[in-house]
N, C-alpha and C positions, 0 to 999 in steps of 0.2 A: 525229466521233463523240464525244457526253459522255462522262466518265469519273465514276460515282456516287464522293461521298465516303464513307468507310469509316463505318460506324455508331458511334455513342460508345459505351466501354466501361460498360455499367452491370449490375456482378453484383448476382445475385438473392441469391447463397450467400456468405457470407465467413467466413471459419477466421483468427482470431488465437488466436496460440499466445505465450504466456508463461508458461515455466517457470521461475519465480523466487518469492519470498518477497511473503508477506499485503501490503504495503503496494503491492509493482511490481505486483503484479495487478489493485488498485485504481488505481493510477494510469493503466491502461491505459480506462477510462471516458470520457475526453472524447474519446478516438480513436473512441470505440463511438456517442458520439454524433453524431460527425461523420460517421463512415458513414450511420448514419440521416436526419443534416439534407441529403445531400448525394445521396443515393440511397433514399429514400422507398418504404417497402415490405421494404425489405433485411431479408434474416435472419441476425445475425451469431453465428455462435457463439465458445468461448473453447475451446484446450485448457491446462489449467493443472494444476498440481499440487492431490490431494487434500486437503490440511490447508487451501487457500488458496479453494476451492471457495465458505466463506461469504461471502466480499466480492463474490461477483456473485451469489450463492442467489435475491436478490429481487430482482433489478436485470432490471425491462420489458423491457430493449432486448438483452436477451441471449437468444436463442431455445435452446439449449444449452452444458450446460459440460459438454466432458468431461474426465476427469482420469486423470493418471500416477498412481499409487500408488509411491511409493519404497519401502514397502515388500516390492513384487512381488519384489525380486532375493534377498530373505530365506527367498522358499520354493523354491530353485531351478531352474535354468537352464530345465527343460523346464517351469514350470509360469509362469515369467516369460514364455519364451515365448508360448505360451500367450494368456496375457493381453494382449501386446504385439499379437500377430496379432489379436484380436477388436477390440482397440482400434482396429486399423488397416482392421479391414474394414467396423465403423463410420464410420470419415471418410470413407471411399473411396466407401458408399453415400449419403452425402451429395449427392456430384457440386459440391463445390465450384467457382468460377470465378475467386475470389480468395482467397489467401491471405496473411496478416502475418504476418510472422514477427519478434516482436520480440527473440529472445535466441538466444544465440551456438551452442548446443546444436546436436552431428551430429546429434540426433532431428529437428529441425526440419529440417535440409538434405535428412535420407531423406524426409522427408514429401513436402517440396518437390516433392523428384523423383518421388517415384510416386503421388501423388493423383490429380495429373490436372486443377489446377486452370490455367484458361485463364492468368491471373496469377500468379505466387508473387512478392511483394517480401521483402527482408530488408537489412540493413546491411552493408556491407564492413566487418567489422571488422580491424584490426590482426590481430589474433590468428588470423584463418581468411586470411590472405592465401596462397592457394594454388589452383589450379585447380580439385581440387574443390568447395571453397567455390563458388567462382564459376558452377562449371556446373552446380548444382542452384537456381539462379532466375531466373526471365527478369527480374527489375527490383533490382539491385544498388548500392544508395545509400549517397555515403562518409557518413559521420556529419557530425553540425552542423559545421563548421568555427569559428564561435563559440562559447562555452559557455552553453548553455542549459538548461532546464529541463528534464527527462524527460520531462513532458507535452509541450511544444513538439516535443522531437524525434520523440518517436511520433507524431507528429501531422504530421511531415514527409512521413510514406511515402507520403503520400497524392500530395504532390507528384509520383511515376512516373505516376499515375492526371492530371494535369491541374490537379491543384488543389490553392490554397493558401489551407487555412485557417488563421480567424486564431484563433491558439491560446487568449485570453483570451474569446471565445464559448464556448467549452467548459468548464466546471467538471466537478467530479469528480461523480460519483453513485454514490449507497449508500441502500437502499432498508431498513426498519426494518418485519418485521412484528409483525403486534399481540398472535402468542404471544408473540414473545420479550419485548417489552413487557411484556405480563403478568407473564412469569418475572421478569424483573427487580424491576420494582418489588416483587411479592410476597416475593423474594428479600431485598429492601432493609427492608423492613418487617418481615419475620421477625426483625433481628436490632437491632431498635429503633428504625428510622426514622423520625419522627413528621410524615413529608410537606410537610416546611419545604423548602425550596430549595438546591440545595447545588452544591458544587467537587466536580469528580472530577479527582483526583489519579491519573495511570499513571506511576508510575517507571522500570519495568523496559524493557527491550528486549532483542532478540534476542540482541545483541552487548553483554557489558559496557561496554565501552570505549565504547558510545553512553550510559553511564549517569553522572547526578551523584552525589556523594557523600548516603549516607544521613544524615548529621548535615543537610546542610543543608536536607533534605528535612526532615527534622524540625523545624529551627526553622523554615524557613515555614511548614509549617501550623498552630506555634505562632500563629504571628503574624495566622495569617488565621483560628483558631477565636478568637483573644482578641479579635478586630474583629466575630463573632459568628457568623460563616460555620460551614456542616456541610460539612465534607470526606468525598467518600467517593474511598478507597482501591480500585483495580483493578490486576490482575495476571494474567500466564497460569503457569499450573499446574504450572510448574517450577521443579525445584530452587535454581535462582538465583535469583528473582523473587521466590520463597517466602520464601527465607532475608532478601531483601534487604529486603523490607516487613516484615518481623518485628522486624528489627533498627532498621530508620526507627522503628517502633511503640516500640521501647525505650527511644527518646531523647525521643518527647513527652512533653511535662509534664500533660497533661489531654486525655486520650483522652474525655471524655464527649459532643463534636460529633464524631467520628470514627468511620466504619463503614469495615470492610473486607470486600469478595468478592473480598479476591487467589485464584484459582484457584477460584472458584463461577460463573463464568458463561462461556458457552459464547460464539462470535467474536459471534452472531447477538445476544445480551442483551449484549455489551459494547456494540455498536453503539446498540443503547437506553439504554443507561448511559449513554452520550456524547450524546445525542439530547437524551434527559430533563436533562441537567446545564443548570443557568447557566453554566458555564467550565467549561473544560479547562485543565490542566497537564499536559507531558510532554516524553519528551524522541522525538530523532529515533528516530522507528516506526512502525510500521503505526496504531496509532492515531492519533499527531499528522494520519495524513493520511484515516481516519475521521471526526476531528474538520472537519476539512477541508472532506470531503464533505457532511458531515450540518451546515454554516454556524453550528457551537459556538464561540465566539469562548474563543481562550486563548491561553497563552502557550506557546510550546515552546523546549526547551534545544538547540542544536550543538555538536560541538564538533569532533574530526577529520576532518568529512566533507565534503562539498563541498556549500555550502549554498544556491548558485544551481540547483544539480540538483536536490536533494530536500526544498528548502522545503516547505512546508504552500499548495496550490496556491488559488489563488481564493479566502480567505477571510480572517476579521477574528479573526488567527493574530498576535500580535507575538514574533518570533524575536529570542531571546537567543543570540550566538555567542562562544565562550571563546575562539576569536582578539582576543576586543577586549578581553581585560586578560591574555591570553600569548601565547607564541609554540605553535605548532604544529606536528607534523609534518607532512607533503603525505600527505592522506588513500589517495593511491594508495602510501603507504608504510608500511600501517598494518598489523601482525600480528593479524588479527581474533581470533586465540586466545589474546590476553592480558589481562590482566584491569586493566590502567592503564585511569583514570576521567579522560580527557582535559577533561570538562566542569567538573572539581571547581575551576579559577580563579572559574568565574562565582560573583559574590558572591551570596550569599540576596536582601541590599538590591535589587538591580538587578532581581530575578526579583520580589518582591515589588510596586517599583515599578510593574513593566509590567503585574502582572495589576490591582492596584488603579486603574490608569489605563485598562487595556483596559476594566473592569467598569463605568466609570464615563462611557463612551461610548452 
């Protein structure tokens, strides 16, 4: 008597969940394409956090994002409740059949467990090595054993599913609409723009300690409005970021090619900001890897992080790293709430040199 071979796993529904910061969210895209090249038809949705919501807003291949609010636990226990249970009885109507889980989060391991998706993969991590880890997913993969890219290793999980893509077919994707377009440029014109071609300069990031000194911020862009280039300046809307561009603004000598929207434009017009530029500058952020997406060529700064992981993925990005003129601490030993400028060895010359060589490609 024949024995039928079992039918190949192909979901209709898939639920990746990354609860993490604007840039992990974006990097999570060439996984979303790879579902699509490899299972045709798929509808993949994301859960991610609210504030991070605009790096897939326009992204085709995303058929819903839902979103955590952090600040649900601000209005109390029963009202967080609440929210948590609509949340969940949202997914739950879904009828998932796979699900990714790419970050370390017990929300994820509950979901795991009670969705009901025929799949759940996720990572062995270190840190969850315990049984209940383990018994909330049927496809539990130790992490890379070489050190690879973020994109690559999300791009591993697919491996429990049968297949191994190859992770350089995949680029990042960030979709630009043509309001936020409009706001921008409108935005850039308002405060004297005269529609010449320009640098968009992002200093800031999340973390100071991912930031260069603002003197040297200033004499490049000395250097690059006196070669005749428009710099325009972006930033997000906080106090650090604010203060920090303010103070770069202090030390240029001729602010008359120089615009700034630090904190006037919303993630969706920064994304056109970066679209519309000749080049980018910036350092390791969720922009560097906007710029990424959206094939702006520029330069971007490292400096204690680990830069074969969070490189600027697929594009014509030349990365300046401050291990190559000091020593560093090992990025897994870094006190992210201190305010040491680990980037401040890289010389202006070196950052200079690369974007004028990049531009000139």
């Amino acid at each position: 008597m024949s024995v039928e071979k079992p039918l190949p796993f192909k979901p209709q529904r898939v639920l990746i969940t990354k609860l993490l910061l604007h840039g992990d969210v974006l990097l999570t895209t060439p996984l979303i394409r790879a579902l699509h090249h490899n299972y045709p038809g798929v509808e993949v949705d994301a859960l991610i956090y609210r504030e991070t919501e605009p790096m897939l807003r326009y992204n085709p291949q995303v058929a819903h994002r839902w979103t955590v609010d952090r600040d649900w636990k601000k209005e109390g226990v029963l009202t967080q409740a609440k929210h948590e249970l609509r949340l969940w009885r949202t997914l739950k109507a879904r009828r998932y059949d796979l699900a990714i889980h790419l970050t370390k989060t017990w929300r994820s391991a509950a979901l795991a467990r009670t969705l009901g998706a025929l799949r759940s993969i996720a990572f062995a991590y270190p840190q969850r090595n315990n049984v209940l880890w383990r018994s909330c997913f049927t496809d539990l993969l130790p992490l890379p054993e070489e050190p690879c890219h973020n994109v690559a290793a999300q791009l591993s999980t697919l491996t429990a599913l049968g297949l191994t893509p190859n992770a350089k077919d995949f680029p990042l994707l960030l979709s630009v609409n043509d309001a936020s377009r409009t706001a921008f440029l409108s935005a850039l014109q308002h405060i004297g723009w005269q529609r010449e071609p320009f640098l968009l300069i992002h200093p800031g990031a999340h973390y100071i300690y991912k930031c260069w000194e603002d003197a040297s911020f200033a004499a490049l862009i000395d250097a690059l409005t006196v070669r005749g280039h428009t710099v325009v300046l972006t930033g997000a809307p906080t106090p650090h970021e604010t203060a920090m561009v303010a103070n770069i603004l202090t030390h240029v000598r001729d602010k008359t090619r120089v615009h700034s929207l630090v904190g006037q434009l919303s993630l969706t017009e920064l994304a056109a900001a970066i679209d519309e530029a000749r080049f980018f500058i910036g350092v390791d952020s969720a922009p560097a890897h906007m710029a990424a997406a959206l094939q702006t060529p520029g330069v971007v700064l490292f400096g204690a992080t680990k830069v074969h992981v969070w490189s600027p993925w697929q594009a014509p990005i030349t990365v300046r790293k401050a291990s190559d003129w000091t020593t560093l601490p090992h990025p897994d030993s870094i006190d992210t709430s201190k305010t040491v400028r680990y980037l401040a060895a890289i010389p202006v010359e070196a950052v200079l040199e690369a974007a004028l060589t990049r531009m000139r490609e």
